[in-house]
Structures are given as C-alpha cells and as structure tokens.
SESERO-905012 format. One line per 4 residues: number of its first residue (from 1); their letters; for each residue x, y, z of N, C-alpha, C. Coordinates in steps of 0.001 Angstrom, whole numbers, plus 500000, padded with zeros to 6 digits. Layout:
NUM) A) X,Y,Z,X,Y,Z,X,Y,Z  ...
END
This chain:
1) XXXX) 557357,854212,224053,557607,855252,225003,556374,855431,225890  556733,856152,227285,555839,855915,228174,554847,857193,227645  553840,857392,228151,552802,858415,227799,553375,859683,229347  553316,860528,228753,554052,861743,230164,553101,861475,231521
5) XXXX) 551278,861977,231245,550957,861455,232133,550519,860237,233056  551474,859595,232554,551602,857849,233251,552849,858117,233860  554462,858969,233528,555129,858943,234803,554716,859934,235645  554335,861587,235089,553493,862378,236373,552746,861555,237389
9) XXXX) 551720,860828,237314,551046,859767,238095,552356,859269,239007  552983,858301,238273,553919,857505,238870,554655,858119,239905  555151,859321,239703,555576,859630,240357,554863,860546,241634  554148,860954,241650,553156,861884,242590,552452,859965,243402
13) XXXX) 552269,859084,242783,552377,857855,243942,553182,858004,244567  554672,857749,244038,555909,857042,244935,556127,858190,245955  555693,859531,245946,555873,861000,246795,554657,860764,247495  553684,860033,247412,552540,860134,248373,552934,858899,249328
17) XXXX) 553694,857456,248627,553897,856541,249339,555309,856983,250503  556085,857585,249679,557331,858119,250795,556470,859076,252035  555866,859893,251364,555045,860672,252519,554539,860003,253639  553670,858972,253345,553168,858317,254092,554166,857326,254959
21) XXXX) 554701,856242,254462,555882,856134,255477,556546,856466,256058  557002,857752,255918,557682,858545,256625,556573,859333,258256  555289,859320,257287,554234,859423,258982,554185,858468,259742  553788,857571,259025,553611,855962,259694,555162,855915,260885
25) XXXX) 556058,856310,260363,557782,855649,261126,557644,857017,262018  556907,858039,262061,557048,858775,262808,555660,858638,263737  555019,857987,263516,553650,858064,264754,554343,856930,265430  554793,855889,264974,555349,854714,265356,556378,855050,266719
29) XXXX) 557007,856211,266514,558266,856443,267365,557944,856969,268458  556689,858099,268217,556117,859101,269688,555148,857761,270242  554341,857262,269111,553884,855696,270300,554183,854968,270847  555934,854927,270791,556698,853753,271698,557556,854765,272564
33) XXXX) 557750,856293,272390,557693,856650,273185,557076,857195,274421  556051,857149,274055,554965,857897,274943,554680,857077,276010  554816,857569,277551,554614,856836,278358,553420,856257,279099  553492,854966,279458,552351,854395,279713,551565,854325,280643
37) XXXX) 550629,854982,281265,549799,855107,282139,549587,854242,283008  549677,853912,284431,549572,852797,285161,547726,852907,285311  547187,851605,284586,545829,851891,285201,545025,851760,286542  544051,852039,286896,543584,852903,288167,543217,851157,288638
41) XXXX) 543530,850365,289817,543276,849098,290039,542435,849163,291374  542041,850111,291745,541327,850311,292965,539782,850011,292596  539168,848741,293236,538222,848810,293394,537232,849974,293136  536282,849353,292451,535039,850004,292105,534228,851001,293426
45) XXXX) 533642,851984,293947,533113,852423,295291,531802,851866,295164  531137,851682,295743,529015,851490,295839,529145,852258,294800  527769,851348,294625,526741,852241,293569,526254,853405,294377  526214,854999,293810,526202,856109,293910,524510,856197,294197
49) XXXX) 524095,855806,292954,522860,855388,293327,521854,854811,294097  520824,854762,294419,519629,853972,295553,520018,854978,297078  519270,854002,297496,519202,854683,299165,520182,854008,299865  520701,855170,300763,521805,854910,301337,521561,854520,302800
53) XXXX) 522439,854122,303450,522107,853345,304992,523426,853289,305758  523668,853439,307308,523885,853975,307722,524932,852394,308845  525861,852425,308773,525908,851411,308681,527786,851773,309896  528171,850520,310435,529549,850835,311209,530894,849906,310509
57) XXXX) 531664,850590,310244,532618,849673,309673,533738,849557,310876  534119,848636,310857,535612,848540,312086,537008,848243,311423  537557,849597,311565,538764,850367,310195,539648,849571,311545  540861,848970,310683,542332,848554,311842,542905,849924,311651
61) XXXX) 543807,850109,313101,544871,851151,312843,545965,850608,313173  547082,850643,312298,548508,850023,312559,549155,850616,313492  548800,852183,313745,549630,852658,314486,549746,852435,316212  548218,852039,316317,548445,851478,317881,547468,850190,318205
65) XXXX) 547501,849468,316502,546891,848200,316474,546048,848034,317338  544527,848886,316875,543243,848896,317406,542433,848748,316145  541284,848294,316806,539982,848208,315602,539054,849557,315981  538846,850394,315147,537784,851320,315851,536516,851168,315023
69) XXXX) 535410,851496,315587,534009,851428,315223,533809,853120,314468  533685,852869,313046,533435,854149,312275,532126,854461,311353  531219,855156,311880,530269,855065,311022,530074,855654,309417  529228,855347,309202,529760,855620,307213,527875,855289,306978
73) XXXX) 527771,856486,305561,526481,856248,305029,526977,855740,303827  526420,854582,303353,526763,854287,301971,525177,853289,301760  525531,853706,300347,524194,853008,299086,524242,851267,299755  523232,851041,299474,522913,849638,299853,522072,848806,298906
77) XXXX) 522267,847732,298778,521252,847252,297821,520137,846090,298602  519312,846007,298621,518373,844799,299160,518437,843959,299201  519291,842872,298623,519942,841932,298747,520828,841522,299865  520953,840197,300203,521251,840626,301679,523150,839927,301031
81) XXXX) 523296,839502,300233,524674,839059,299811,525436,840145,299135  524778,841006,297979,525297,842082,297645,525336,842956,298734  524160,843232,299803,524793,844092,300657,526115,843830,301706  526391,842692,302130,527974,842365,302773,529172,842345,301573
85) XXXX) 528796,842827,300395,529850,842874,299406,530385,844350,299241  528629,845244,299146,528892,846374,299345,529544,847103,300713  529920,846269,301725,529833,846545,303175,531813,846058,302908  532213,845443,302500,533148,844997,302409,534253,845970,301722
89) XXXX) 533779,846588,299903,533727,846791,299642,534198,848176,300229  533113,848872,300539,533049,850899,301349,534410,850233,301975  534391,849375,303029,535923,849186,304175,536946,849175,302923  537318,848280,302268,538375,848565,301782,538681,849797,300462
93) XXXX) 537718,850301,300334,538106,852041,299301,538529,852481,300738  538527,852469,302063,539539,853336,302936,540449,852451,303572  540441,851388,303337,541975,851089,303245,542847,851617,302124  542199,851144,300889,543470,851908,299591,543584,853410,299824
97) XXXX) 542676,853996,300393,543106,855499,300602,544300,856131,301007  544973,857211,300015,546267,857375,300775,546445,857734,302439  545310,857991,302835,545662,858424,304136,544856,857552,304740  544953,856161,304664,544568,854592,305396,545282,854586,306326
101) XXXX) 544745,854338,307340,545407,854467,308439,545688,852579,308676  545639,851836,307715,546036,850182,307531,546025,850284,306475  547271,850413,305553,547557,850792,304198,547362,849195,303859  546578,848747,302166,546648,847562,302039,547209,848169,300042
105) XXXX) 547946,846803,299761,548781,846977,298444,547559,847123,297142  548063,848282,296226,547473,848375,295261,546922,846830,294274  545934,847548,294008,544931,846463,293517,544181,845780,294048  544298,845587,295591,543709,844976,296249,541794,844979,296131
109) XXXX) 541250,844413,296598,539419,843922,296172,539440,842555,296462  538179,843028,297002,536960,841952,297099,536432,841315,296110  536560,839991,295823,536132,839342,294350,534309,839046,294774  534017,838446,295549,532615,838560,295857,532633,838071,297550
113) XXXX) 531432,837724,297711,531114,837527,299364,530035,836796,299137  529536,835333,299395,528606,834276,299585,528235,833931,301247  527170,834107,301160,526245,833922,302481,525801,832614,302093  526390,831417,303061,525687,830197,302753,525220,829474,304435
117) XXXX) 523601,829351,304183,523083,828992,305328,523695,827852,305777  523231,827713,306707,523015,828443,307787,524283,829144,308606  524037,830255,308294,525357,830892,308788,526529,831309,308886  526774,831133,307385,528093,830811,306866,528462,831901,306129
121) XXXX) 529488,832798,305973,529802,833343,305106,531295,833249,304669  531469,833324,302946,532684,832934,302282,533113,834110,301640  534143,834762,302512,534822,836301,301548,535657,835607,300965  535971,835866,299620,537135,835272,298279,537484,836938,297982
125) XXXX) 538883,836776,298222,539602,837859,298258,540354,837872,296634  540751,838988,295927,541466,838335,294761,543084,838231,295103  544269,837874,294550,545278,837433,294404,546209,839105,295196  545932,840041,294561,546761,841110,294723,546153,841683,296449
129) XXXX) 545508,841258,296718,545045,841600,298038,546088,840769,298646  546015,839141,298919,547210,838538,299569,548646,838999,298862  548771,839104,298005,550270,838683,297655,550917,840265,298013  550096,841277,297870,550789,842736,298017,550436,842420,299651
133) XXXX) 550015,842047,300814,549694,842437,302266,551065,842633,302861  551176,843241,303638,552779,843296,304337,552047,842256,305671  553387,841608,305744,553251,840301,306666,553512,841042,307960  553208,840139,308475,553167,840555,310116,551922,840419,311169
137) XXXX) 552225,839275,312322,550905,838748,312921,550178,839886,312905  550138,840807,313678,549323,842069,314338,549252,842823,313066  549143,843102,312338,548685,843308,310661,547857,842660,309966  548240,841381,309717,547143,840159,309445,546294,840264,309832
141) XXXX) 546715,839950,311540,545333,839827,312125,544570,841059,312494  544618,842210,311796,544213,842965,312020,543529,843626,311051  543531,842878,309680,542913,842393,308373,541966,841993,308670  541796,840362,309155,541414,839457,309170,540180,839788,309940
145) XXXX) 540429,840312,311275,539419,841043,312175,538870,841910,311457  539172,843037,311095,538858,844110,310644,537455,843425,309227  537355,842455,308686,536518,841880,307327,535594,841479,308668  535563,840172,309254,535121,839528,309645,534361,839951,310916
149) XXXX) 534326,841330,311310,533869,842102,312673,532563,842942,311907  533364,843388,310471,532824,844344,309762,531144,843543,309026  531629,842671,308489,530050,841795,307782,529238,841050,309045  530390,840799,310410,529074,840500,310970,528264,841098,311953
153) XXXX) 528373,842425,311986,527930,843398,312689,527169,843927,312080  527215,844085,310424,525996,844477,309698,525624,843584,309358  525387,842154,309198,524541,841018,308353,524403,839939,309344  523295,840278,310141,522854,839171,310899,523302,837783,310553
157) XXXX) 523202,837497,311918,523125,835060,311596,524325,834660,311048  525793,835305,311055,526416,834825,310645,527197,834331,312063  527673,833380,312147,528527,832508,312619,529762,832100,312468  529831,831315,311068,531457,831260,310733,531659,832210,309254
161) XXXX) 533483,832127,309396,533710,833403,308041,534635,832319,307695  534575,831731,306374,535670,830935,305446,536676,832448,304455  537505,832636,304263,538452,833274,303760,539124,832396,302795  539035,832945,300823,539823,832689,299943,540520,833599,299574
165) XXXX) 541026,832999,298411,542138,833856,297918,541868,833103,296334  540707,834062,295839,541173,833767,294068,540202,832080,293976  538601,832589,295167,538301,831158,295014,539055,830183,295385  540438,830205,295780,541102,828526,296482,541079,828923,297823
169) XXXX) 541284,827419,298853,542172,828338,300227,543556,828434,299412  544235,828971,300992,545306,829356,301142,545502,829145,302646  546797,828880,302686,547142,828780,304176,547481,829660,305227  548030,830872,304109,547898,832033,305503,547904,833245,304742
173) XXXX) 547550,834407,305132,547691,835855,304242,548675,835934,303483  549186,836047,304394,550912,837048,303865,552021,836386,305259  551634,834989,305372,552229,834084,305900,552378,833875,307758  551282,834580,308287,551005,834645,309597,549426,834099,309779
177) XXXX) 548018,834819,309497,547142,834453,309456,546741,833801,308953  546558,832465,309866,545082,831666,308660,544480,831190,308124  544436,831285,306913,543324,831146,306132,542839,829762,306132  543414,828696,306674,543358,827097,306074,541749,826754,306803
181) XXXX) 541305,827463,307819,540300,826874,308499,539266,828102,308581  537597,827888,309371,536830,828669,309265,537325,829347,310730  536636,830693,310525,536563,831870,311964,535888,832179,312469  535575,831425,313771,534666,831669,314702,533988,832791,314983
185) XXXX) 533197,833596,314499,532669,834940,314463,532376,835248,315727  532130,834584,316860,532235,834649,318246,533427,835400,318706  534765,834322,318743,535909,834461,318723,536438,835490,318226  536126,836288,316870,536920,837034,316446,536064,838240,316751
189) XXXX) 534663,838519,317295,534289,839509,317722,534862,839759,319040  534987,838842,319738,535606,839096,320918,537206,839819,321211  537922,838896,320067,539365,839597,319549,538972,841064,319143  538025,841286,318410,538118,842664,317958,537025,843547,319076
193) XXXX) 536713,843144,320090,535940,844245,321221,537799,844320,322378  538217,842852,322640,540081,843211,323076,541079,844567,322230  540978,844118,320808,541249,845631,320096,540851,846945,320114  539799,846913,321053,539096,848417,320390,539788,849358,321653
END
C-alpha cells in the first residue's frame, strides 16, 4: 500500500501541473491574439548631437512640380561622406513626413552615399525607396533632382551622381527615371534652377 503522504504529494503535482497548463494555454491565446505593432521603418534623423550647420535642401513639390530651396540647421559630422549622407538623410525625414509635400513610400532610406574622386558621387538607395515610389515622369524626376541638386550644393567637386538601388543598378525608379547611367550634375542643376 501506498504511504498517504506519497498520494497527498501526487496529487498537489498533478493540481500544480493542470494549473500551470491551463496558464500556459491561456497566455498562449491573448499572445496570438494580441495585435501586432507595425514597426517604425522611417529612417534614423542626424545625430542630435555635435554642431549643427546651416545648410539648403531642395524639397520637390508635387503640387506644382517645383524644386524649392529650404534652409534647415542640422548636426553635421566632419567627414565630408558622412556629411552628404547626413544631408541626404535631413531631405528625406521630410519627405516621409505626413505633411511632405512629395510624399515618398514607407520605409524608404538612404543605405549610404560614397564620394569617389574625382568627383563622383554614388547614392545606393535601399529597395523600399524604389519599389514603394509612385511612378510618374514629373515625380521621378523630381526625386531624382531633388537628391542630386541637394548633395551638390552642399558638397563641393561633385560632377557626376551614379544612383543604386540595394547596391545594384537598376534601370529606372519606379519605371520612368533612369537609373542605368550617371547624372550630369551640370545638367540636373540646371533642370532643377528650370524647376524652381
């Protein structure tokens, strides 16, 4: 015969193990119900930090497809490659802004920006920047201007602008502008002083 307190035991287990499964099947249920937070995909802003500088960005407006010249103080770093990243960067936190006056699709960012002498600079855009853009020449190109007016108005000696997508080319944004060849920074300043 069993000893009494060996089934007391036994049984105050199998009531602690039902207990517990019965939490477990119930955290289980509010965790697959509980809804899931879309996370925040907007680009990082400047560093908050260091000294700030004073600088013109040229914002597109869709509504009467102009480039305007907007000034903005933002953090800068000494570097002259991180600073056209940071310059890139400030422009598009007001594009994702809800009240962008050239709305560009969530997630969109700047993956980095390479200054290669003489004169060269390579913006690599990431994937959700092209694939969310709403198509349309005078949109595109009003992207396209809007990057390429913007880094070379603050970062001396540049000349041509190569445009990726995710590190590869690509042949056009969002299937109007592009991308397959370099941009005459001449040329497209001139397009964007016609815009203003």
């Amino acid at each position: 015969m069993i000893p009494r307190h060996f089934v007391i035991a036994i049984a105050v287990l199998l009531g602690a193990v039902l207990a517990l499964s019965f939490y477990v099947w119930h955290m289980r249920t509010v965790a697959v119900s509980a809804p899931i937070a879309s996370p925040d995909t907007r680009p990082l802003a400047p560093p908050v930090a260091g000294p700030t500088e004073r600088v013109t960005l040229f914002v597109a407006h869709d509504n009467d497809g102009t480039l305007r010249a907007e000034s903005a103080q933002i953090p800068l770093s000494s570097g002259r490659q991180q600073r056209a990243e940071e310059l890139l960067r400030a422009l598009l936190s007001l594009y994702l802004d809800k009240s962008s006056p050239h709305v560009l699709g969530p997630g969109s960012e700047i993956r980095s920006v390479f200054l290669v002498d003489p004169g060269v600079a390579i913006i690599d855009l990431n994937s959700a920047f092209a694939d969310t853009h709403r198509s349309g020449v005078l949109v595109e190109e009003l992207t396209v201007a809007s990057l390429i007016h913007t880094i070379s108005a603050n970062t001396p000696d540049i000349l041509k602008v190569k445009i990726l997508v995710d590190g590869k080319e690509r042949d056009t944004l969002a299937g109007h502008a592009d991308l397959s060849s370099f941009y005459d920074v001449t040329a497209v300043n001139q397009l964007a002083t016609q815009l203003q």
